[in-house]
N, C-alpha and C positions, 0 to 999 in steps of 0.2 A: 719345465713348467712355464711358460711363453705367453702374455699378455692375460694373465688369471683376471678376475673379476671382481672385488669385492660387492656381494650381492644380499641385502636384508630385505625380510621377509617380515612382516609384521602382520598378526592373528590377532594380536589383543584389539580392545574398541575402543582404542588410544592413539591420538596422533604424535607419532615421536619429531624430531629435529634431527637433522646432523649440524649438530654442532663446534666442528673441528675435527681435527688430522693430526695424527705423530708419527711423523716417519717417511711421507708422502713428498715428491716433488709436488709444487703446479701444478705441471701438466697431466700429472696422473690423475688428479681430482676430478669425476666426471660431473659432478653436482658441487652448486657451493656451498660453504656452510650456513646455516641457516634454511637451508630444503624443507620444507613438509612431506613427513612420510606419511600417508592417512591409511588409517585403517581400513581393514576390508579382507576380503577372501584373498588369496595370492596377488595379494600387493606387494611389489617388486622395484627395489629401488636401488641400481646398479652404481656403485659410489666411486671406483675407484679403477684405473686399468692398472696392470704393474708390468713392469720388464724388469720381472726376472730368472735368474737361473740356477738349475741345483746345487749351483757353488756358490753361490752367493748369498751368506749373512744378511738377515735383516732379520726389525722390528717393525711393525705400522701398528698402528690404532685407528680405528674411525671412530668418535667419539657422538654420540646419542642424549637427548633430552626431551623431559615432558615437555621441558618450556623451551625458548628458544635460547637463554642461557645457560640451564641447567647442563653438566653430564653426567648423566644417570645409570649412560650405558658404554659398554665399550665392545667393540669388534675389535679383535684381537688377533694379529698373527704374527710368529718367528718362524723362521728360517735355519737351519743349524745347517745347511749348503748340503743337508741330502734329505731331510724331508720336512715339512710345515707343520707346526702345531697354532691349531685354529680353537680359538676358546671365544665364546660371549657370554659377558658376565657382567656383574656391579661394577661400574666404575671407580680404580681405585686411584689413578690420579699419576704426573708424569711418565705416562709413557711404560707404567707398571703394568702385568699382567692382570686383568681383574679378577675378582673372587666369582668364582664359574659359578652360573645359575643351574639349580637344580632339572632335571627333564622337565617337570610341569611348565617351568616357564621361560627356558628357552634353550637352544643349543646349537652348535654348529656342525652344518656338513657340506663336506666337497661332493662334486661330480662333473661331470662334465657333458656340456648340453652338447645339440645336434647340431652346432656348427665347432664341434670341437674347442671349444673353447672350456680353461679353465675354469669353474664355478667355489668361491666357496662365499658358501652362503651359510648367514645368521640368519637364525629364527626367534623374534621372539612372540609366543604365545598367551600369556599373559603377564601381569604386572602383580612382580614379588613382594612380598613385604618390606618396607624401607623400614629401618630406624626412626624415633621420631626426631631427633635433629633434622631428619631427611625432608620430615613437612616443613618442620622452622623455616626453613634456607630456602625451599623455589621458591614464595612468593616472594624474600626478600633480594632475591637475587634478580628476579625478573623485573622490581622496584630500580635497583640498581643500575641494571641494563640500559633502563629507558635512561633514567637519570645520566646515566655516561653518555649516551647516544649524544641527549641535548648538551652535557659538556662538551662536548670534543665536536659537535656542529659551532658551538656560541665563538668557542677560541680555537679551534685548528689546530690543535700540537701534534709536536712530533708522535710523540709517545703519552700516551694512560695508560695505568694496570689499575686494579681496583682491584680488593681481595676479599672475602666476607668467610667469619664463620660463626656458628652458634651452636649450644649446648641444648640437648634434648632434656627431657623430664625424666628419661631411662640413662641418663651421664653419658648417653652417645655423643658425637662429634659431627658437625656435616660439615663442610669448607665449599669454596669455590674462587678462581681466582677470574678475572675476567679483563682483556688487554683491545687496546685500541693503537693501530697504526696508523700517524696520517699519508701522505703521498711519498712513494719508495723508502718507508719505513718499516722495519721485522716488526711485527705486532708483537708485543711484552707478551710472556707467559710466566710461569711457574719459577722459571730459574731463568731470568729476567734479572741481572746484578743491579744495584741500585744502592748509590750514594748515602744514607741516611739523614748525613749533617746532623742536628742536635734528637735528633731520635735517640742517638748513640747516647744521652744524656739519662735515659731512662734505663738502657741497659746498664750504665754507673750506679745509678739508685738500685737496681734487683742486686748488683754486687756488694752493695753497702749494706742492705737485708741480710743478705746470705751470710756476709761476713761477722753480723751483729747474732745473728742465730747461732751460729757456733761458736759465738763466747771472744770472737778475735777481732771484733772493735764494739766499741758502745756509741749510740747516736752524741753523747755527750764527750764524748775526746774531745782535746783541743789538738789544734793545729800549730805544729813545733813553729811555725814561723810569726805567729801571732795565735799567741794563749786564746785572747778576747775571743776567736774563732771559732766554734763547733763544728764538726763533720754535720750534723744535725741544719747548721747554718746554711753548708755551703752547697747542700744536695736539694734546701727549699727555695733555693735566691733568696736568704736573710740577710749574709754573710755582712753587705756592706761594701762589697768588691765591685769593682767598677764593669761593665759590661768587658770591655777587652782594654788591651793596655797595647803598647809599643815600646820595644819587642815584645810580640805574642810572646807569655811563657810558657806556651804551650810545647813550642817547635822545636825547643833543645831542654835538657838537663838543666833549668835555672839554679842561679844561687837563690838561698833564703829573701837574702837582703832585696831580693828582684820580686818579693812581693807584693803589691801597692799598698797604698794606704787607705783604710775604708771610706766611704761614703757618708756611712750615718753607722751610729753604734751596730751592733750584730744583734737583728733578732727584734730591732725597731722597727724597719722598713722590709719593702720585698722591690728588690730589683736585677732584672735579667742579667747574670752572669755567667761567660763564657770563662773567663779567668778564674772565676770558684768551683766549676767543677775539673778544670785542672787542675786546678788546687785538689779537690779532693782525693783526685786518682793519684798522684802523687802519694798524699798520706798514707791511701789505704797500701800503695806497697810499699814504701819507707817503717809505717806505724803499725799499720795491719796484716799483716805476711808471714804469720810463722814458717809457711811452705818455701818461704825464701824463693818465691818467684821472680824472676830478673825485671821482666817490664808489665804493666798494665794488661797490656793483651793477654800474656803468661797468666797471669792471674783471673782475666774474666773467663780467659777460657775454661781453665783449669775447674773454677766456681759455678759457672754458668752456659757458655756455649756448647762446652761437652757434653755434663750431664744431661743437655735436651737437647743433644745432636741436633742444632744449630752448624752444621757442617761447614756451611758457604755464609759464613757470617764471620769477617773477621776486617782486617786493618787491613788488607792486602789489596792494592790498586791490580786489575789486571794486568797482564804483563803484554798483552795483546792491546790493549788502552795507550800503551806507551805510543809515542809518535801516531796516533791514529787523528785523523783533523775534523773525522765526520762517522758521526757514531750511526747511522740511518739505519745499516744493515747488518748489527751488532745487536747482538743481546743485552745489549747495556743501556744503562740509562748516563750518558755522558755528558747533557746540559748543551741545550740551547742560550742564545742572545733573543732579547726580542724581538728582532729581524729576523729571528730564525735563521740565523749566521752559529756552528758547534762555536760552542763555547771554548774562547780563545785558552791555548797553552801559556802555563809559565814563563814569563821569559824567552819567550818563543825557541826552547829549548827541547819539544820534543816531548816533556815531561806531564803528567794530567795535574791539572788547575787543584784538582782535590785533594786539600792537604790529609794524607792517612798516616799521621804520625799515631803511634796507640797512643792517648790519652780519654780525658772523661769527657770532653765537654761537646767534641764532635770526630768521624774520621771512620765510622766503620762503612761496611759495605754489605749489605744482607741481601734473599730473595722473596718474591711472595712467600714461595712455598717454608722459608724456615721462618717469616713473619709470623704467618698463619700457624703454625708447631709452637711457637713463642707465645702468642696469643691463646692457644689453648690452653696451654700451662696456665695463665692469666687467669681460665675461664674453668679451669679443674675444680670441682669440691670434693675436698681432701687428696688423696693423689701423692706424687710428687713434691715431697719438701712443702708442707702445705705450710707450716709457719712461717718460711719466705714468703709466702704470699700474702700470711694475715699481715705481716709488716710492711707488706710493699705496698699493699692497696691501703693504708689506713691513711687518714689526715692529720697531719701534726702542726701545721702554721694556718688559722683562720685571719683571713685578710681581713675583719674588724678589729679595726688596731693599728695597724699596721700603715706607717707614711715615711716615706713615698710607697706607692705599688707603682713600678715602672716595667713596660716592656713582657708583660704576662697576661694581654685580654685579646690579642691580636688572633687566635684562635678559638674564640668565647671567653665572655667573663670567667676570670678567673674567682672564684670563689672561697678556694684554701690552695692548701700546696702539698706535696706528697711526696714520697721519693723520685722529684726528679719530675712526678706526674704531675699536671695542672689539675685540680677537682674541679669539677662543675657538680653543683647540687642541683637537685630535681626541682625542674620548673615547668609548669603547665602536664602537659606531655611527653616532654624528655626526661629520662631517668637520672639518677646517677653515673658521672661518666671520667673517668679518669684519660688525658689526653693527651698527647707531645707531638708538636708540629716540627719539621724540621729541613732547612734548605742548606745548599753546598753548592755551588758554582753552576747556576741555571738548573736545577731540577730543585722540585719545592717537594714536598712530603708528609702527610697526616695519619698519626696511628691513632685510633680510641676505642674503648672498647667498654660493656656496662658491666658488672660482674653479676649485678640480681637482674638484668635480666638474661644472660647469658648470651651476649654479641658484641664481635668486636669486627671492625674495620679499618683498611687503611686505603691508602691513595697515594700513588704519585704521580706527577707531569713531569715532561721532560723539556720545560721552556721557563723562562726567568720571563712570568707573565704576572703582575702583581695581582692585578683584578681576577684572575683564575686560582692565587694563593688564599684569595681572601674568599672567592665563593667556595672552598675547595672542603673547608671546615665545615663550614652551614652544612653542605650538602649531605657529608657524613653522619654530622649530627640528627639528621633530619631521619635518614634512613634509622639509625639505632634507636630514634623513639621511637619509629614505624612498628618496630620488630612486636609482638604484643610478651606479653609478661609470659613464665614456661608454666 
């Protein structure tokens, strides 16, 4: 089967996109993405040539949208190296076979035209029913689009991903993730690895819920190294604890006596602390652990990663990351210099800058795509472990009162605090919006997400670019007022 065609056919009185490729060299892609397929009577838009042969394994997708963000659709075909199975269907996302459309509204068939060339061609006839997530999400997403375009024109980075999902009125789900490359850089997708830095801070707060739900710590413990301390404290920056200390007690197995001395009483002030949620993960598996888990990771996993197969989310530096100097054509998000110089090795040892020791306060490593799983969960009514969630999303420390507040507005006013989350209360047009910023060695990072109104968002860059950390928020927040109420 010798240089086949991928060939779509569109009937309905809809202009689609192609919008992306899975599986595709380059050079095979005969249109780029972004193309206009316009409707019409045998309108024909030949997308892809391929070399290959009945022995040879493959997958490809060509990926389809109303909008020029959206993938709505998917051209589909495998290989099993003796015959092709060709499907066109819903789009279901990495590189997965899509959920085939029924005959009325589309299907695929081979043949083979009059210069002998392989044909297969999708048709699609008209436009299926979506879910209503499915409306939620294009205009927000095609909002998003432009919005990235002008970021990634204003500052030039290596890398963007941008990931969006929202909740329908029928509890459906639509997602979309969307990646920006700049000059001989792999444009981010779905499983796109990425540093979190203090994101990880939030995932400590869902385990500290979790752990409270099952009766195996109370927000009111104290902290075996200082009574005066709450877990309550040290998950909303009350604690008193100083932002970081020297030696990090993060990096080794500290002694008790290796923990500072507070700031201001516990539970008077609010100030950024990286040393209190080491602290906390500490306790929770010293204090909190009936399961007698060995380390932090053991136990978020065991809590929280598994249960929402979170697969590619853990403390694990790639092993391919090791000795690499220049992340450009790597799926990773490995941190630029503002020169856009890869962000220098430890020691110049070979070893990556980002420390992933498991603790709470920073060090894991996730992708859109289990973000976007993450953020569902977030965005579920009822579901999965729902009272983790009444706990996670609630407010427990309002910042009237509260002095000093240090080191908690640099992502919008902070208004209260929550597990781990920053609150933002409803103002003008923005909703309610729970939010955690977070940077690690030149890539900066924004998760937020509303729960009434059902969207949530994240971001990251791969440059130690201040002025793009700081527009990076706005911009998020801007889109999840946009979204309208479900």
């Amino acid at each position: 089967m010798a240089n086949p065609i991928i060939r779509v056919l569109t009937l309905a009185n809809q202009t689609l996109f192609v919008t992306g490729y899975e599986g595709f060299a380059p050079g095979e892609c005969l249109i780029p993405a972004g193309t206009r397929i316009l409707p019409g009577e045998k309108t024909y838009a030949d997308v892809a040539r391929l070399e290959l042969t009945q022995a040879e394994p493959r997958q490809i997708g060509v990926y389809l949208g109303l909008t020029r963000a959206s993938r709505d659709f998917t051209c589909f075909m495998r290989t099993d190296g003796k015959s092709p199975q060709l499907l066109f269907g819903l789009y279901q996302g990495d590189g997965a076979a899509p959920a085939p459309l029924d005959d009325p509204y589309g299907y695929a068939k081979p043949f083979t035209d009059g210069l002998h060339e392989d044909i297969w061609q999708y048709q699609l006839s008209k436009m299926p029913p979506f879910p209503a997530a499915h409306a939620r999400l294009q205009p927000l997403v095609e909002g998003a689009a432009f919005a990235g375009d002008v970021f990634q024109l204003k500052y030039q980075l290596p890398k963007l991903v941008m990931g969006a999902i929202v909740r329908g009125s029928d509890g459906s789900f639509a997602s979309s993730v969307l990646g920006w490359g700049g000059r001989d850089c792999l444009e981010p997708d779905a499983r796109t690895l990425v540093p979190l830095g203090s994101i990880t801070k939030a995932f400590t707060g869902h385990l500290l819920a979790r752990m409270v739900v099952k009766g195996q710590a109370r927000f009111t413990t104290q902290v075996s190294q200082n009574p005066a301390i709450r877990l309550i404290d040290l998950v909303t920056h009350t604690s008193g604890l100083p932002r970081e200390v020297s030696p990090n007690i993060g990096l080794e197995a500290p002694e008790p006596e290796l923990l500072p001395s507070v700031l201001f009483p516990p539970g008077t002030g609010a100030l950024y602390s990286n040393v209190g949620f080491n602290a906390l993960s500490r306790a929770m598996v010293e204090q909190c652990n009936p399961s007698g888990a060995a380390s932090f990771y053991e136990l978020l996993n065991q809590e929280v990663l598994a249960p929402l197969q979170l697969g590619h989310t853990s403390y694990n530096a790639p092993p391919w990351k090791v000795g690499c100097t220049d992340d450009r054509t790597q799926n990773l998000f490995g941190g630029y210099q503002p020169d856009g110089k890869p962000w220098p090795m430890a020691n110049g040892n070979g070893q990556p800058t980002h420390d992933s020791t498991p603790r709470g306060a920073s060090g894991l490593y996730s992708t859109p795509g289990d973000l976007l799983r993450w953020l569902q969960w977030h965005l579920e009514a009822g579901g999965t472990d729902a009272e983790t969630r009444l706990l996670n999303h609630a407010t427990y420390v309002q910042r009237d009162g509260l002095h000093p507040v240090l080191g908690l507005d640099e992502s919008g006013h902070m208004d209260a605090m929550g597990l781990g989350w920053v609150v933002m209360m409803p103002r003008g047009d923005r909703p309610f919006i729970l939010q955690k910023a977070g940077a690690t060695s030149g890539v900066f990072n924004y998760l937020a997400f509303s729960p009434v109104r059902g969207v949530g968002f994240f971001m990251s860059i791969d440059r130690f670019d201040v002025g793009a950390a700081t527009e990076m928020p706005q911009m998020i927040n801007d889109l999840i007022a946009s979204a309208a109420p479900r």
